[in-house]
C-alpha positions as CSV (number, residue, x, y, z in Angstrom):
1,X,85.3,119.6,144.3
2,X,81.4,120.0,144.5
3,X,81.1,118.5,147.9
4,X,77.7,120.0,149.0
5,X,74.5,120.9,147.8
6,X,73.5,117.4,147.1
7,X,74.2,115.2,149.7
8,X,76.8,112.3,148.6
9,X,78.0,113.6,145.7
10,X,81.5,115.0,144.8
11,X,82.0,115.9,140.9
12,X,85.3,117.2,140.4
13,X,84.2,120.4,137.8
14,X,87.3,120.7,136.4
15,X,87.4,117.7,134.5
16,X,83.6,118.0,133.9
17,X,84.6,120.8,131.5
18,X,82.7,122.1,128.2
19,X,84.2,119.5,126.1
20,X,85.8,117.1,128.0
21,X,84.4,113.6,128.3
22,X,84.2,111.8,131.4
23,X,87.4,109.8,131.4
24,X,87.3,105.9,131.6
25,X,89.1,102.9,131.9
26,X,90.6,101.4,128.6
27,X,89.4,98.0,128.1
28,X,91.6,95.4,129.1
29,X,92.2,92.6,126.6
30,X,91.7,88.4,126.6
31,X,94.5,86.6,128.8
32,X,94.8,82.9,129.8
33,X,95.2,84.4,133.3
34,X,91.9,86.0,133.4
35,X,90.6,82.9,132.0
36,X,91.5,81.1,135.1
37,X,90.6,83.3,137.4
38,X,87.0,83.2,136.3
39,X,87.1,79.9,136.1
40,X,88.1,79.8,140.4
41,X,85.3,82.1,140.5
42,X,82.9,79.8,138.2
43,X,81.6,77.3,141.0
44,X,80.0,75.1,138.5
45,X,83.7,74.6,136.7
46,X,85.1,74.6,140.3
47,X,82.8,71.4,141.4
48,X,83.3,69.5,138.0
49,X,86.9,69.9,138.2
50,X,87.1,68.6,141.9
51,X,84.7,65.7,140.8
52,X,87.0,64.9,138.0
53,X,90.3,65.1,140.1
54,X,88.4,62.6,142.8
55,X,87.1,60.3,140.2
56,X,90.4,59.9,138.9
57,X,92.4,59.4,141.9
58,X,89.6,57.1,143.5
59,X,89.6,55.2,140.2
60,X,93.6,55.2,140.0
61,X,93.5,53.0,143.9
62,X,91.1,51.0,142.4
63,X,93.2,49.7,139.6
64,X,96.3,49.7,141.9
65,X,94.2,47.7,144.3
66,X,93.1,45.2,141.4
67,X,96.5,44.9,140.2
68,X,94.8,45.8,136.9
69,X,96.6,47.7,134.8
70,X,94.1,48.9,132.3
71,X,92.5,50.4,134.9
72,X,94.8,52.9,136.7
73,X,96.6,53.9,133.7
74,X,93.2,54.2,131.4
75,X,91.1,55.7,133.6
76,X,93.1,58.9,134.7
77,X,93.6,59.4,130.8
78,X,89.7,59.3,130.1
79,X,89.2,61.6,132.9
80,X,91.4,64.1,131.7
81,X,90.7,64.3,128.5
82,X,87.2,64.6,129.6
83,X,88.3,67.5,132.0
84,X,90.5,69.2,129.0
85,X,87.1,69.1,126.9
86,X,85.1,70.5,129.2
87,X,87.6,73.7,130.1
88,X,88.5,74.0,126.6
89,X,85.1,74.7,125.9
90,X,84.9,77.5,128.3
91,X,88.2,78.5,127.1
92,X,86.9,79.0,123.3
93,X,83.5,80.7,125.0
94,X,85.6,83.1,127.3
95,X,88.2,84.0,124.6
96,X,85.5,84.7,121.9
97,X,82.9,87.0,124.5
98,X,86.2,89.1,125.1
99,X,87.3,89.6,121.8
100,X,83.5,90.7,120.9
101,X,83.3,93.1,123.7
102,X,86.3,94.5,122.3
103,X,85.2,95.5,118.9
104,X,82.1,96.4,119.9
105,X,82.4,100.8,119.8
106,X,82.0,102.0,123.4
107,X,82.1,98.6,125.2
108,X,84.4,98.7,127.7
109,X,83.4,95.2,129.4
110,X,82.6,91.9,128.8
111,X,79.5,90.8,127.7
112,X,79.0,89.1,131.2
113,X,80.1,92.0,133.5
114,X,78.1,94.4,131.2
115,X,74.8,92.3,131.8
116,X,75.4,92.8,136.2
117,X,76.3,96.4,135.6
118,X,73.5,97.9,133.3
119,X,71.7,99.0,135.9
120,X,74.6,100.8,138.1
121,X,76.0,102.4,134.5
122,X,73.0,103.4,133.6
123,X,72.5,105.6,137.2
124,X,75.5,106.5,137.2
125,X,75.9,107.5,133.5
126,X,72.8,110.0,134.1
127,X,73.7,111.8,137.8
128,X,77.1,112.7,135.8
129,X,75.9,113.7,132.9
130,X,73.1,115.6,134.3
131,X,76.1,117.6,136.3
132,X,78.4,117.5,132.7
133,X,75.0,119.6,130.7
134,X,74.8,121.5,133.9
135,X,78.4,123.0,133.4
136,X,78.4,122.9,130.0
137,X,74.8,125.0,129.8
138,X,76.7,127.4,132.3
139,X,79.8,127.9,129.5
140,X,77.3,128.2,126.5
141,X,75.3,130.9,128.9
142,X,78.7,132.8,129.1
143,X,79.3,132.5,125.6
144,X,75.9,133.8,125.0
145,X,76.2,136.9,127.3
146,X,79.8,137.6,125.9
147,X,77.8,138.1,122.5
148,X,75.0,140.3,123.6
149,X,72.1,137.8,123.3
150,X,71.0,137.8,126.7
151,X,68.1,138.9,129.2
152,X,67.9,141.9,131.0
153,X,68.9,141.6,135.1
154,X,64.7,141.6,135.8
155,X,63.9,139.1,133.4
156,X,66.4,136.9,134.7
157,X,65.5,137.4,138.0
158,X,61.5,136.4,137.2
159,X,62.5,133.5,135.2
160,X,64.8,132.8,138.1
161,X,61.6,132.9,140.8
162,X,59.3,130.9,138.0
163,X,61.5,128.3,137.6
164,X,61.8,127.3,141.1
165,X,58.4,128.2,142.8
166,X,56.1,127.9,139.7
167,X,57.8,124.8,138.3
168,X,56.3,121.3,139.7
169,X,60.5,120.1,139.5
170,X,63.6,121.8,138.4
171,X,66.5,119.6,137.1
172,X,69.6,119.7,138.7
173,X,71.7,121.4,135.6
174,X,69.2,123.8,135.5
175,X,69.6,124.3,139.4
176,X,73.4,124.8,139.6
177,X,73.6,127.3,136.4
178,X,70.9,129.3,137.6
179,X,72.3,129.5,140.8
180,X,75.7,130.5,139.5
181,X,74.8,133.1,137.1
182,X,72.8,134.4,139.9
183,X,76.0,135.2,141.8
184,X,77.9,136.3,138.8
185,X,74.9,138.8,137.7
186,X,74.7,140.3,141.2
187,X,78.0,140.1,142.8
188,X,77.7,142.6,145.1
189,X,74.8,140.7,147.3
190,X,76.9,137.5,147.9
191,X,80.0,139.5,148.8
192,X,78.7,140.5,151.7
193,X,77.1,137.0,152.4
194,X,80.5,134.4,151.5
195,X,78.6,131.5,153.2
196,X,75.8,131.6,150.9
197,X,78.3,132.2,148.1
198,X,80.1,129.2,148.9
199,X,76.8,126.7,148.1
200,X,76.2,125.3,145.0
201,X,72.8,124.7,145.2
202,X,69.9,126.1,147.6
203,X,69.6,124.5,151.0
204,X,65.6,124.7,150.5
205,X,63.1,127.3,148.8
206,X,63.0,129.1,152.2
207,X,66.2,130.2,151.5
208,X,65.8,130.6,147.9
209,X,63.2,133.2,148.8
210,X,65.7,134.7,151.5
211,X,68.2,135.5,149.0
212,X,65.7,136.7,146.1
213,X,64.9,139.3,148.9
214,X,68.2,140.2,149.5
215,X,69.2,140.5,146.0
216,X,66.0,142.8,145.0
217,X,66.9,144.5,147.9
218,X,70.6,145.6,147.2
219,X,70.3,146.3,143.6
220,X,66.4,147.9,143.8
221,X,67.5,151.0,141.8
222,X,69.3,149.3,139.3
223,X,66.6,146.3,138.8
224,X,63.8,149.4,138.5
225,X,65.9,152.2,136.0
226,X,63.6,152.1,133.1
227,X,64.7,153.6,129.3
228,X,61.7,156.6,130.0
229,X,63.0,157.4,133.7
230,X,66.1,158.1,135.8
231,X,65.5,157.5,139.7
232,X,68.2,159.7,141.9
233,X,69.5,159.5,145.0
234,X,67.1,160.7,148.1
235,X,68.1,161.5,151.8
236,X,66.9,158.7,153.7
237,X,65.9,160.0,157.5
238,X,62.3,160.0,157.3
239,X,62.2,163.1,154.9
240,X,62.2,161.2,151.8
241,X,59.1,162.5,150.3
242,X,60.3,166.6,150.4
243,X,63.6,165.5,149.3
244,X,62.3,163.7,146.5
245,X,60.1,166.7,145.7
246,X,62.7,169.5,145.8
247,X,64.5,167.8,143.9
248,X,62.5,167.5,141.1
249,X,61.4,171.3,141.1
250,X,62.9,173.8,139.0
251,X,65.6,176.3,140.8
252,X,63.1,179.5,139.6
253,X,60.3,177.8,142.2
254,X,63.1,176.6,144.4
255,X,64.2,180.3,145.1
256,X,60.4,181.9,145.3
257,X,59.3,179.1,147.6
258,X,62.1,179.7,149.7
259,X,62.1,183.5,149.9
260,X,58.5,182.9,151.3
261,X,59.3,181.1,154.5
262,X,62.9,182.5,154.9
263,X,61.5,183.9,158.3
264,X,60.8,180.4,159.4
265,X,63.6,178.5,157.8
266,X,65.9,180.9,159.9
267,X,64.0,179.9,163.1
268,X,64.3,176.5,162.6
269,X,68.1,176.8,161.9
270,X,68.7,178.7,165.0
271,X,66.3,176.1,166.9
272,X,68.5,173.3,165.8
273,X,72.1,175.7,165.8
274,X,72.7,174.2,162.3
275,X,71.7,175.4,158.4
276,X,68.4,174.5,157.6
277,X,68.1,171.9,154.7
278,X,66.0,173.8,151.6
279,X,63.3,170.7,151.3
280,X,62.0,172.2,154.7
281,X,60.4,175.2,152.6
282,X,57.8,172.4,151.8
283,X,57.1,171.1,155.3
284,X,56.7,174.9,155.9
285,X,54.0,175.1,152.8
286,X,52.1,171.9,153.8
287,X,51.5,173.2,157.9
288,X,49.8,176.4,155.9
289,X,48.3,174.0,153.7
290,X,46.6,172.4,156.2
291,X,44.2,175.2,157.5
292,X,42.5,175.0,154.4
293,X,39.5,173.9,154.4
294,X,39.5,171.6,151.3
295,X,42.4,169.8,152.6
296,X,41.2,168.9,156.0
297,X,39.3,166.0,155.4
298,X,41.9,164.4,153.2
299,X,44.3,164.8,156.4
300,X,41.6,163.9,159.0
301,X,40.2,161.0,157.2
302,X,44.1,159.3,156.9
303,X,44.6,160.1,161.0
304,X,44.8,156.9,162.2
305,X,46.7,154.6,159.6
306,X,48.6,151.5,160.8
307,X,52.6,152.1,161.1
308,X,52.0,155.8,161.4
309,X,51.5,158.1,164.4
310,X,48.3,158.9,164.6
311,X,47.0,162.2,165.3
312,X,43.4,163.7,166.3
313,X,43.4,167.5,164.8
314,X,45.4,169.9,162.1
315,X,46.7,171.5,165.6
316,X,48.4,167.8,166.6
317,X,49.1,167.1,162.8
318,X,51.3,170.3,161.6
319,X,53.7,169.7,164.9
320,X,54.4,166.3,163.9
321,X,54.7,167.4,160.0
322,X,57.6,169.7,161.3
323,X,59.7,166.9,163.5
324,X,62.6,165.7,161.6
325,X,62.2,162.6,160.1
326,X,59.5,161.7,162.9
327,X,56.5,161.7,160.3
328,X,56.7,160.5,156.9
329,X,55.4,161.9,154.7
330,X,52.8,160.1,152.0
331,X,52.5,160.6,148.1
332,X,48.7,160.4,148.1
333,X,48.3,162.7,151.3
334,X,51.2,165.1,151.7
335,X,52.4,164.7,148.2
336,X,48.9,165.4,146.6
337,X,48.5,168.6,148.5
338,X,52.0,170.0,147.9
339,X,51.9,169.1,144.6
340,X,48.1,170.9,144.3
341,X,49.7,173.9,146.0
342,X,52.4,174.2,143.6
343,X,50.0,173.6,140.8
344,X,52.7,171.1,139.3
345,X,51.3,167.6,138.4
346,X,52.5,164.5,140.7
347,X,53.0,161.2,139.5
348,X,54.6,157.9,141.5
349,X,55.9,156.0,138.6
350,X,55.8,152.3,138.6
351,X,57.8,149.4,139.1
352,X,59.0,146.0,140.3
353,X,58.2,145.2,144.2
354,X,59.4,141.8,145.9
355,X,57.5,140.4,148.5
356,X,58.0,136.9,149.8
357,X,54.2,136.1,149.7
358,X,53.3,137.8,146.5
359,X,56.8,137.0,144.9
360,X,57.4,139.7,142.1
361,X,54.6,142.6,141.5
362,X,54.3,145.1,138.7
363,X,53.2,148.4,139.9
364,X,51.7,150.7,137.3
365,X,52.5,154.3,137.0
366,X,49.9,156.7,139.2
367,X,48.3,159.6,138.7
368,X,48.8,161.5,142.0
369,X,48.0,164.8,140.9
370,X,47.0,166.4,138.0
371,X,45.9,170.0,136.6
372,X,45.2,171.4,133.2
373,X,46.9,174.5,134.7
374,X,50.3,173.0,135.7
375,X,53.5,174.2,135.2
376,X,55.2,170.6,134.8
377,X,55.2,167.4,136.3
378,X,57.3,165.8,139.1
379,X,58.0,162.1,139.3
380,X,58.8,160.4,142.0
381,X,59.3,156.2,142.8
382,X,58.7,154.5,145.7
383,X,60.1,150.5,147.1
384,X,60.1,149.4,150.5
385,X,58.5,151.9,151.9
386,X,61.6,154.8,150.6
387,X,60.8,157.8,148.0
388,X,63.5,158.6,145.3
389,X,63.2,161.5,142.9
390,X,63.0,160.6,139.0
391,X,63.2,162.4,136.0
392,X,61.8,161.5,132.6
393,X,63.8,160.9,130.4
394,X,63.6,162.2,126.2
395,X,64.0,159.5,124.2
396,X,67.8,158.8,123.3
397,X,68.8,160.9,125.6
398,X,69.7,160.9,129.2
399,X,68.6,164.5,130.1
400,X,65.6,165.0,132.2
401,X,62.4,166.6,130.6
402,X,60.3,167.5,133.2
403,X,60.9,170.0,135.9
404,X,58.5,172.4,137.5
């Protein structure tokens, strides 16, 4: 049963199937005993035949009180065959509505009891059938997807936000199926949320918004893989941006940068009593970086960003570049200068961001840092604040093309 969502209705979906009409009563046909009892219920036929029944009997003592035949036996004859016109009148009228009604296609009723209940049938007829084309769009939509004609998980998940933010009213067949593919295209999301996936419907857009969120949030990667790039898995403790940089070099650069600052990488390993991970070479290559002098108003002028700890000087700056995780690093600071050391060209591809304010935005791929010199390029993506490393794809084919 369909017991919430919308309060006071309870639609039993099973027998609301693709298909399967809404079930009703077969019409019941003339009898002389429904004739009678509308008749009891007829107050106009009720008062005549109590008028007639006390004419009669007052007329009857009247005679017997004259000692006048002709009147007590004449006058209860008159007044019933009177009476037996009148009803069989109404008999002819009730027997011929029926029988009408009944041949009628579709009429279940008579023509009296359909006139009191248009209104109520006519309600009723359209909350149930609005619920019927819900669940019957839902099994067309399945149909649909089982023959490959459908939208990608991102367009769905636009049309999704459009239809209930941008739209001045959404039906409520259009709420339920979008609300159920929503679960079946991202199953993951509401198995870790059952109470949610037990609604039907939204409790409010607040929540609609909630869950958008959550959904963008659990299947980012998937939502953002695009036919010209890959995006791979990156460590995620703070040293996202070397990871995701490393990862994209080639193991010829790999190997040089690493034989560079093997003296330091093997102080830092016996610092921490555990093997140094190779992404550190570039934390190593930035400090040295950063007693350049072209680089030191790039680093200075981005010292005091919100969210960030802030620094005053290089000297403060490399320290906090070298604590684990404690720094992040940023694609347009730290990534532009490795990237210019390197002599590789850096670029932060785009992609889809959720925000509950701005609802879906379309990032365009940027430019990060280029060189008519470089060796290659690196890509690297970036949502909620976490960088992953991405390859670029040939076309119709799912090996990377781009390595330094």
């Amino acid at each position: 049963m369909f017991p919430n969502g919308v309060a006071g209705w309870e639609v039993d979906f099973e027998r609301l199937d693709a298909g399967e009409a809404v079930p009703r009563q077969p019409p019941r046909h003339a009898s002389w005993r429904g004739f009678g009892v509308s008749m009891f219920k007829d107050k106009k036929a009720m008062a005549i035949l109590a008028g007639g029944i006390l004419t009669g009997v007052v007329g009857t003592l009247i005679g017997i009180g004259e000692r006048s035949p002709e009147v007590y036996i004449a006058f209860p004859i008159i007044n019933v065959l009177a009476e037996g016109t009148y009803f069989g009148f109404k008999a002819c009228q009730y027997f011929e509505r029926r029988n009408r009604g009944l041949e009628e296609s579709g009429n279940h009723v008579s023509m009296p009891d359909r006139a009191r209940m248009h209104g109520a049938e006519t309600k009723c007829d359209e909350d149930v059938g609005s619920i019927y084309e819900g669940r019957r769009f839902l099994v067309e939509n399945d149909r649909a997807s089982s023959s490959g004609n459908t939208v990608t998980d991102m367009e769905f998940l636009k049309d999704f936000e459009s239809e209930y933010f941008n739209s001045e009213s959404i039906k409520i067949e259009s709420a339920i199926s979008f609300f159920q593919e929503l679960k079946n295209r991202f199953p993951d999301y509401f198995v870790k949320h059952q109470e949610i996936k037990s609604q039907h419907l939204f409790l409010d857009k607040e929540q609609c918004k909630t869950i958008i969120e959550g959904v963008f949030k659990c299947y980012e990667k998937e939502l953002n893989q695009q036919s010209e790039y890959r995006v791979l898995a990156t460590m995620d403790d703070g040293n996202c941006l070397y990871d995701a940089l490393w990862q994209g070099l080639s193991s010829g650069i790999q190997e040089g940068l690493v034989q560079k600052c093997q003296e330091t990488l093997d102080e830092l390993a016996t610092q921490e009593e555990s093997r140094y991970s190779p992404y550190l070479a570039l934390k190593i290559l930035l400090c040295r970086a950063a007693d350049k002098e072209k680089y030191r108003e790039l680093i200075q002028t981005n010292s005091q960003e919100p969210r960030m700890i802030q620094y005053s000087s290089i000297e403060e700056y490399k320290p906090l570049v070298m604590e684990n995780g404690l720094f992040w690093g940023r694609h347009n600071i730290e990534g532009r200068i490795l990237a210019e050391e390197l002599d590789v060209n850096l670029t932060l591809i785009g992609g889809w961001d959720y925000t509950r304010q701005a609802g879906f935005v379309c990032r365009e791929n940027e430019e990060i840092y280029t060189s008519r010199t470089a060796k290659a390029t690196l890509y690297i993506s970036n949502s909620y604040q976490h960088y992953s490393a991405a390859e670029k794809q040939a076309r119709g084919s799912s090996d990377h093309v781009s390595s330094a």
